[in-house]
BALOBA-1460 file (C-alpha; in Angstrom, 3 decimals):
// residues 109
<rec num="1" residu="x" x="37.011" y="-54.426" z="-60.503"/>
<rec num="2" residu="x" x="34.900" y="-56.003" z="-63.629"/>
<rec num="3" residu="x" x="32.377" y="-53.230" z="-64.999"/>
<rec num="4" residu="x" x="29.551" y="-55.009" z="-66.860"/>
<rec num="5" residu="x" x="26.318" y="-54.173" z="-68.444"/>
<rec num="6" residu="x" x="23.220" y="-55.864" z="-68.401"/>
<rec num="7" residu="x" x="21.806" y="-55.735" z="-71.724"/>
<rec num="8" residu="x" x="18.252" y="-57.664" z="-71.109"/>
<rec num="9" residu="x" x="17.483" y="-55.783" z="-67.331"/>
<rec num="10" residu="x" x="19.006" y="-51.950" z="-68.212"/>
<rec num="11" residu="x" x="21.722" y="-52.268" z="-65.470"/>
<rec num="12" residu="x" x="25.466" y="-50.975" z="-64.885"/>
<rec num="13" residu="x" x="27.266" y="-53.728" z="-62.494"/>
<rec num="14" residu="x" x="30.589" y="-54.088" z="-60.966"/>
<rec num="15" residu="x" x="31.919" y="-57.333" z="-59.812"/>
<rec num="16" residu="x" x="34.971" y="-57.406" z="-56.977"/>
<rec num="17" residu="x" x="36.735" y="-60.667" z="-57.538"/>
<rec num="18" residu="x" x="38.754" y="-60.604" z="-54.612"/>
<rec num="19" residu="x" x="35.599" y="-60.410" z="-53.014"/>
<rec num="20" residu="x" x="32.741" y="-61.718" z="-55.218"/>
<rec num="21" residu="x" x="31.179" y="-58.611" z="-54.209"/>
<rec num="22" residu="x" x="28.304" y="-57.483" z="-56.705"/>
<rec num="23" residu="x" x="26.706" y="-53.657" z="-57.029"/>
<rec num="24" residu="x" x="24.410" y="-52.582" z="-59.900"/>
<rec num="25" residu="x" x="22.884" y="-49.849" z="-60.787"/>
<rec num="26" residu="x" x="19.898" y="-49.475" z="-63.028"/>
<rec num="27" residu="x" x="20.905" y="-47.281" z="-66.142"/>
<rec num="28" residu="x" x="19.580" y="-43.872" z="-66.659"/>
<rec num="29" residu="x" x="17.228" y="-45.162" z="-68.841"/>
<rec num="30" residu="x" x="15.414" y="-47.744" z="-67.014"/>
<rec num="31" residu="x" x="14.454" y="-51.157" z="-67.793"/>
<rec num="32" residu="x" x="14.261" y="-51.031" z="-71.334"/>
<rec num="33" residu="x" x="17.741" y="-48.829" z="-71.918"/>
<rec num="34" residu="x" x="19.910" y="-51.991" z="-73.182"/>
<rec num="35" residu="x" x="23.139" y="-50.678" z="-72.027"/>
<rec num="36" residu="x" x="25.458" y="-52.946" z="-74.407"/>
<rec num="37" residu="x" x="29.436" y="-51.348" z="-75.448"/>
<rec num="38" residu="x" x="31.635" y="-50.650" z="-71.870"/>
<rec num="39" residu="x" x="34.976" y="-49.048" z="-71.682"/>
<rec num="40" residu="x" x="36.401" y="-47.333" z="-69.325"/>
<rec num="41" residu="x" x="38.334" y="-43.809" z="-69.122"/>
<rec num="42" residu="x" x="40.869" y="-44.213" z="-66.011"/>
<rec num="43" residu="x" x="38.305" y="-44.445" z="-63.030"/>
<rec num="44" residu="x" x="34.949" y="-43.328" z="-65.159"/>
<rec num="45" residu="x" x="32.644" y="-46.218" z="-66.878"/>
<rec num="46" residu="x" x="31.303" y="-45.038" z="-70.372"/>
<rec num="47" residu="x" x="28.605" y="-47.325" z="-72.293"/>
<rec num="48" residu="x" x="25.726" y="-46.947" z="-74.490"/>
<rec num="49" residu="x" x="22.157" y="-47.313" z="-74.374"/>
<rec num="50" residu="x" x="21.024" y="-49.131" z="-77.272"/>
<rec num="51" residu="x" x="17.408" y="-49.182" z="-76.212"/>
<rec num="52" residu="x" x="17.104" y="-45.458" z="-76.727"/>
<rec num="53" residu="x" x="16.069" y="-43.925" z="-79.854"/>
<rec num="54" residu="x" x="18.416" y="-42.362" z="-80.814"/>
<rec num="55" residu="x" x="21.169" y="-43.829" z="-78.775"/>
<rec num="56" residu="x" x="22.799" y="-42.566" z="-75.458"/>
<rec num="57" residu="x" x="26.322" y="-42.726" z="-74.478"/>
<rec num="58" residu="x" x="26.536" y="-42.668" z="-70.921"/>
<rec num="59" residu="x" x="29.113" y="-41.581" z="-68.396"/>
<rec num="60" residu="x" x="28.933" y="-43.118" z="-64.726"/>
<rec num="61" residu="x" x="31.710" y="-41.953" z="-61.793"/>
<rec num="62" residu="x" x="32.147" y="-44.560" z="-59.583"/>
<rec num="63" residu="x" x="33.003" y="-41.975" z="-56.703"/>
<rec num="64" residu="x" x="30.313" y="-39.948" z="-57.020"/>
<rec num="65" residu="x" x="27.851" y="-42.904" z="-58.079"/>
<rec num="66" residu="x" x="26.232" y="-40.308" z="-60.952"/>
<rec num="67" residu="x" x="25.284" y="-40.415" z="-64.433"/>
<rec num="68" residu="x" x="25.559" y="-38.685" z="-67.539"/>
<rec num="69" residu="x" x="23.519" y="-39.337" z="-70.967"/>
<rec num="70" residu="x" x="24.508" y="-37.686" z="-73.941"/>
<rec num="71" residu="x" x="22.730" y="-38.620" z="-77.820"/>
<rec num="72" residu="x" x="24.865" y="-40.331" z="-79.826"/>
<rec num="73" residu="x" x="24.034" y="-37.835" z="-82.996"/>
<rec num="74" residu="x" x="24.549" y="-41.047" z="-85.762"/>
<rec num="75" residu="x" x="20.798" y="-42.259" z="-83.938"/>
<rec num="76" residu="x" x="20.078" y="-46.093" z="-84.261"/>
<rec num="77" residu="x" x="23.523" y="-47.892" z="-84.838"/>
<rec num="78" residu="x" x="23.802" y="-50.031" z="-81.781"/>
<rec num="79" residu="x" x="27.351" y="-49.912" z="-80.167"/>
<rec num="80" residu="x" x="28.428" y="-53.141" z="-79.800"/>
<rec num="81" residu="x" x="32.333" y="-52.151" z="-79.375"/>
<rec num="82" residu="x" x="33.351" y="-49.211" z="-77.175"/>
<rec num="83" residu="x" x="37.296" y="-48.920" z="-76.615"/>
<rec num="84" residu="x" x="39.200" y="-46.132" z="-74.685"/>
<rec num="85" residu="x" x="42.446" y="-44.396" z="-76.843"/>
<rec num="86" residu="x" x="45.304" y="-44.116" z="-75.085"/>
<rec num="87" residu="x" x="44.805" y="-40.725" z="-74.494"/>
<rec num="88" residu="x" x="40.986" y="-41.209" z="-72.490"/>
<rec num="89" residu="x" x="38.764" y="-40.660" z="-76.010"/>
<rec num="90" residu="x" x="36.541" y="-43.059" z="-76.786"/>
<rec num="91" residu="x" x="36.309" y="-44.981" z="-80.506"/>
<rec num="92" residu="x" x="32.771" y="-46.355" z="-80.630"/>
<rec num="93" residu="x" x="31.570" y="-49.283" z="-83.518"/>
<rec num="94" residu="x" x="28.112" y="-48.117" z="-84.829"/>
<rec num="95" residu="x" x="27.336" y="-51.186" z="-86.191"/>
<rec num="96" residu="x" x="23.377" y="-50.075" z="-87.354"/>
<rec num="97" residu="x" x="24.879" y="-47.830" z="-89.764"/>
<rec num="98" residu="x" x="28.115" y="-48.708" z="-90.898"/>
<rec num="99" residu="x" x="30.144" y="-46.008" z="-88.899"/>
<rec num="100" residu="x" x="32.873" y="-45.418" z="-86.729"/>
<rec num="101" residu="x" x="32.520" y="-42.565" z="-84.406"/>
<rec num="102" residu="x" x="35.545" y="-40.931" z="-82.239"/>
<rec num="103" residu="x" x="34.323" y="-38.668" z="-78.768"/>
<rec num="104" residu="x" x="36.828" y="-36.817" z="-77.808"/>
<rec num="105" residu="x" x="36.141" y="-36.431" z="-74.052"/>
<rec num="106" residu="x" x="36.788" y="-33.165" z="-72.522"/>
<rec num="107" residu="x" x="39.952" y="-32.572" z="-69.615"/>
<rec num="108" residu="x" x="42.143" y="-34.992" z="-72.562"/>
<rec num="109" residu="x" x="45.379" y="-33.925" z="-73.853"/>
């Protein structure tokens, strides 16, 4: 599966190419969310809102087809760059204020 988000309508997608299968989901916070930086933590999709003030990081499960929305404390920096560590955290690139920021996601050894 491709995960995707879709900055300019505020949705979460998920392209099958075997298939060419499509399924999105509007983001937790709507229409104007900007959902921009996607990784991905073994089966769960993590991105960020960058229409939020401050910014969200968001947690989807693909099995259960919920949401989570956390703020991401640094505020405004957009995340352009999301990347999983090897060990399921998450390194995110805050590019609106110059920072790096490391969430350590909870059940990782």
């Amino acid at each position: 599966m491709v995960w995707y988000t879709d900055h300019a309508r505020g949705y979460l997608g998920r392209f099958d190419p075997k298939t060419g299968a499509v399924r999105e989901c509007r983001s937790p916070g709507g229409p104007q969310s900007r959902p921009y930086g996607i990784a991905a933590t073994g089966p769960i999709v993590w991105y960020s809102e960058s229409g939020a003030r401050p910014n969200t990081l968001v947690r989807f499960d693909p099995k259960t087809e919920k949401f989570q929305t956390w703020t991401i404390p640094s505020g405004e920096g957009i995340v352009r760059h999301m990347m999983a560590t090897p060990n399921g955290n998450l390194v995110l690139a805050l590019s609106g204020v110059n920072r790096v920021a490391l969430v350590e996601v909870a059940g990782n050894d």
